[in-house]
One Martini backbone bead per residue (centre of mass of N, CA, C, O) as a GRO file, in nm:
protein
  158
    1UNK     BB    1  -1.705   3.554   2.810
    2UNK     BB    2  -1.558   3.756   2.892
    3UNK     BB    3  -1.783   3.993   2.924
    4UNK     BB    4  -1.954   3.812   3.130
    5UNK     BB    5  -1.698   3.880   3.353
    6UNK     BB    6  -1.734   4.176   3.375
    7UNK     BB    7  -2.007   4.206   3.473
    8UNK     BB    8  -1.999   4.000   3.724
    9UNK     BB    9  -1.797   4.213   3.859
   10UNK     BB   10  -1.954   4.483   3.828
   11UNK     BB   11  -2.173   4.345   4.016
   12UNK     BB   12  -2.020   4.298   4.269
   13UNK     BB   13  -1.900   4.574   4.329
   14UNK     BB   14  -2.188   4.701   4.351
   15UNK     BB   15  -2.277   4.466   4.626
   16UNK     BB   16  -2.033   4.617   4.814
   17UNK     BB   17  -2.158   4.893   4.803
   18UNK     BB   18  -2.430   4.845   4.895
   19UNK     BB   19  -2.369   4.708   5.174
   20UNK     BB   20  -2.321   5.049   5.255
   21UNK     BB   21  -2.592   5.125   5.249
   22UNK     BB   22  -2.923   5.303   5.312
   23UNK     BB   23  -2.997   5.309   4.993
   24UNK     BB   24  -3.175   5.313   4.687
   25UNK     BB   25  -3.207   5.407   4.319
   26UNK     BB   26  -3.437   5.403   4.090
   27UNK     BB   27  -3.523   5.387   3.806
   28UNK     BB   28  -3.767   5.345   3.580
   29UNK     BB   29  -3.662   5.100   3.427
   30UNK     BB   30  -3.519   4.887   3.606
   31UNK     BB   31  -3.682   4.617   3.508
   32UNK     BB   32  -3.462   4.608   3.251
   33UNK     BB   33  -3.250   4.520   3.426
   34UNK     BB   34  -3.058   4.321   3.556
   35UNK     BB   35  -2.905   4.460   3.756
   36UNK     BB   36  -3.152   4.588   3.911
   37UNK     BB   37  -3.248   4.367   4.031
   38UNK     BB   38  -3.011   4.265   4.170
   39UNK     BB   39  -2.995   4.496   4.365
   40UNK     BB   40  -3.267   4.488   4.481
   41UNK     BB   41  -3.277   4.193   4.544
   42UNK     BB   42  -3.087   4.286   4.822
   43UNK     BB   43  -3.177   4.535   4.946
   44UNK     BB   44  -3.408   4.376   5.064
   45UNK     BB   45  -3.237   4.180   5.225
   46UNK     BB   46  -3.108   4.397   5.388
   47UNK     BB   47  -3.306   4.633   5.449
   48UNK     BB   48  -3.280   4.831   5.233
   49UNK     BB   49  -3.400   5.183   5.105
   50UNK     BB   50  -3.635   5.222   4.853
   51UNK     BB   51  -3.617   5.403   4.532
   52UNK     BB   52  -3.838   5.524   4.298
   53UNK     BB   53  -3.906   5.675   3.977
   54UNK     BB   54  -4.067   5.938   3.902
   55UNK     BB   55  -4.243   6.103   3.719
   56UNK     BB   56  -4.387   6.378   3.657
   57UNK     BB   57  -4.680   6.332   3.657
   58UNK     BB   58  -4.661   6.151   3.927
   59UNK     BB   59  -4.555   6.366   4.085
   60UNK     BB   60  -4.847   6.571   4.053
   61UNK     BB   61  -5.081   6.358   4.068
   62UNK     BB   62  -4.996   6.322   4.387
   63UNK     BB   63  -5.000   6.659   4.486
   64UNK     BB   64  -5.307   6.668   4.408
   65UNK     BB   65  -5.396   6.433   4.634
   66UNK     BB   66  -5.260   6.554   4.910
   67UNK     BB   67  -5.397   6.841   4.880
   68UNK     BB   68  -5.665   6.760   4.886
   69UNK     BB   69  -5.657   6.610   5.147
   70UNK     BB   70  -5.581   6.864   5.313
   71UNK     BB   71  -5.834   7.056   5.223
   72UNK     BB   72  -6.054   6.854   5.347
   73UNK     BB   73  -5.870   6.706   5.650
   74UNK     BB   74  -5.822   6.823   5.915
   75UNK     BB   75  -5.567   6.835   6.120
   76UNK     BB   76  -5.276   6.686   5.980
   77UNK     BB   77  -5.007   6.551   6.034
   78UNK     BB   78  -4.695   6.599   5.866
   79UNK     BB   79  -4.679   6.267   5.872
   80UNK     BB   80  -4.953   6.098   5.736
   81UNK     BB   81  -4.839   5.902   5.531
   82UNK     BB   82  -4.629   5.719   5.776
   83UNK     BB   83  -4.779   5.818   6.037
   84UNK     BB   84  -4.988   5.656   6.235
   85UNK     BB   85  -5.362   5.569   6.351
   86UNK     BB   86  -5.557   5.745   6.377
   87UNK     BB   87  -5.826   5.755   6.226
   88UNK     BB   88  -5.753   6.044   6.029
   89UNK     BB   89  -5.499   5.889   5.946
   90UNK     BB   90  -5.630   5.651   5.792
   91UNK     BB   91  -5.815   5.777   5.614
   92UNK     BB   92  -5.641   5.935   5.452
   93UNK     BB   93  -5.440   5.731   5.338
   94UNK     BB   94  -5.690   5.544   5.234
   95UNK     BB   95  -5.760   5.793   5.005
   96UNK     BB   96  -5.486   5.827   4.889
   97UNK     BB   97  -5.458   5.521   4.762
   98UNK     BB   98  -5.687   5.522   4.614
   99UNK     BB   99  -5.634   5.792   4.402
  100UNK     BB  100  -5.410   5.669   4.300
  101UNK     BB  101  -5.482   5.437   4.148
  102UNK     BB  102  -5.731   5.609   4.004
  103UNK     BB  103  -5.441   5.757   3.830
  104UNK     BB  104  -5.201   5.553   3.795
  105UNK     BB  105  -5.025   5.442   3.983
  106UNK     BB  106  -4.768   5.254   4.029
  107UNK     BB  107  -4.775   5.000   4.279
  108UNK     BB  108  -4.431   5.078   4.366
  109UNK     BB  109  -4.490   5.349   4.451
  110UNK     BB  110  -4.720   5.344   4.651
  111UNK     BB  111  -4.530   5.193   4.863
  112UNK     BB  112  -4.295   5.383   4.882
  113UNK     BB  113  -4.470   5.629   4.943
  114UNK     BB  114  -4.640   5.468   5.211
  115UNK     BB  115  -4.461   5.285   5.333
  116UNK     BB  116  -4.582   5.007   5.230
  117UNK     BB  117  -4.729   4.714   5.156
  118UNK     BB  118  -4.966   4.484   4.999
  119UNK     BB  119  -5.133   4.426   5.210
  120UNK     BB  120  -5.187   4.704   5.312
  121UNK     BB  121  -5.307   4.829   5.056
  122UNK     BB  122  -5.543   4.649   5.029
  123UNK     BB  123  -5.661   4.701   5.289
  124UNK     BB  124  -5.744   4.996   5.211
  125UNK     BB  125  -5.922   4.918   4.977
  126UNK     BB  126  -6.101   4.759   5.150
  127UNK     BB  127  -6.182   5.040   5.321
  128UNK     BB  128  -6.254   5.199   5.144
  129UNK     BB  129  -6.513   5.031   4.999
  130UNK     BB  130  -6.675   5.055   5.289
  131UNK     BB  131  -6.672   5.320   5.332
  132UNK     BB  132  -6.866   5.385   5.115
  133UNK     BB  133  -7.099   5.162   5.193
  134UNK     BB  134  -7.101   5.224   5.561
  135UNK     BB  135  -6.980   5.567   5.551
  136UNK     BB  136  -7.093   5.855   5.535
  137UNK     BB  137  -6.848   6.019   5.637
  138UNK     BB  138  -6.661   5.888   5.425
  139UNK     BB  139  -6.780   5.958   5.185
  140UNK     BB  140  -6.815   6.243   5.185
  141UNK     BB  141  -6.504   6.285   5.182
  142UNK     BB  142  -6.402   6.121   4.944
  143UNK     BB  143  -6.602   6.296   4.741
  144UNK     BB  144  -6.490   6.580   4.769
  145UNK     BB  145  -6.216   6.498   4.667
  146UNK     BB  146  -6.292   6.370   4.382
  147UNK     BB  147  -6.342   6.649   4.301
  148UNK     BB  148  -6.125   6.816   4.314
  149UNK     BB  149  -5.952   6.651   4.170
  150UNK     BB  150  -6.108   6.643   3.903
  151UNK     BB  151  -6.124   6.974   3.881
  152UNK     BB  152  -5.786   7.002   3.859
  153UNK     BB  153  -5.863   6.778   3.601
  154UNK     BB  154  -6.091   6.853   3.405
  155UNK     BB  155  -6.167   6.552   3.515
  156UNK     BB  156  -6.247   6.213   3.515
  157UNK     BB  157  -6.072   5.959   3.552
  158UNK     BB  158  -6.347   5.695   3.577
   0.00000   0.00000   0.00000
C-alpha cells in the first residue's frame, strides 16, 4: 500500500508540473504506462499541446513522402502541412495524409504531424479516394508522387 502512495504522490506532483507547461512529449511506448496515459489524457483535457515520439523509420519514411510531394507539387508555402486552405495545399495534405497511412505510419503521428483530429484525416482519406475515382488531375499527381515514393523505397508499399 505504501508503493501505491508513493506512485499516487509522484503522479499528482507530475500534473502539477504539466499544469504548467505548452506541450508534452510522450516516448513511443507511452500507450505501456499507467502514468503516461494519465499525463496524456490531462494534457488532452487542458488543451496542452502533445508530441508523440516516431522512430527513426517512422520519420524517414515521413521525410520521404513530404520530399515526394513537394518535388512534384509546385509552388507549396513552407507551412502546407499546418496551414491554409487553398486547393493546392488540400490536396497536398490529403495525399500526405493517404501515404503515411500506406506506409504504414501509425495513426496517432498522422494526426499529430498533420495537427489535425481524426474526423479531418478521414475526411482527407475520403477526399483521396474520391480524387482518384473523378479528378484526372489528381489521380495523375498522386500516382507520380506514389511512383516516387515507391522508387525511393526500391519496392512498392501496397
Amino acid at each position: 500500500a505504501n508503493k501505491h502512495r508513493e506512485w499516487i504522490d509522484y503522479i499528482c506532483d507530475d500534473l502539477r508540473l504539466l499544469n504548467d507547461c505548452d506541450a508534452i512529449y510522450l516516448q513511443s511506448n507511452w500507450t505501456e504506462s499507467q502514468g503516461a496515459n494519465i499525463e496524456r489524457a490531462f494534457a488532452k483535457a487542458k488543451g496542452i499541446r502533445i508530441f508523440y515520439a516516431t522512430s527513426k523509420d517512422e520519420f524517414c519514411r515521413i521525410c520521404k513522402i513530404k520530399s515526394a510531394i513537394e518535388r512534384i507539387v509546385n509552388n507549396l508555402p513552407t507551412d502546407w502541412l499546418t496551414v491554409g486552405r487553398k486547393s493546392l495545399v488540400v490536396i497536398a495534405r490529403t495525399i500526405m495524409c493517404y501515404e503515411m497511412i500506406r506506409s504504414r505510419i501509425p495513426q496517432v503521428t498522422i494526426l499529430e504531424y498533420l495537427q489535425r483530429g481524426r474526423t479531418m484525416v478521414d475526411y482527407y482519406v475520403d477526399k483521396y479516394e474520391w480524387g482518384i475515382k473523378l479528378d484526372a488531375s489528381f489521380r495523375e499527381t498522386a500516382n507520380k508522387i506514389k511512383e516516387l515514393i515507391d522508387s525511393e523505397n526500391g519496392t512498392e508499399l501496397e
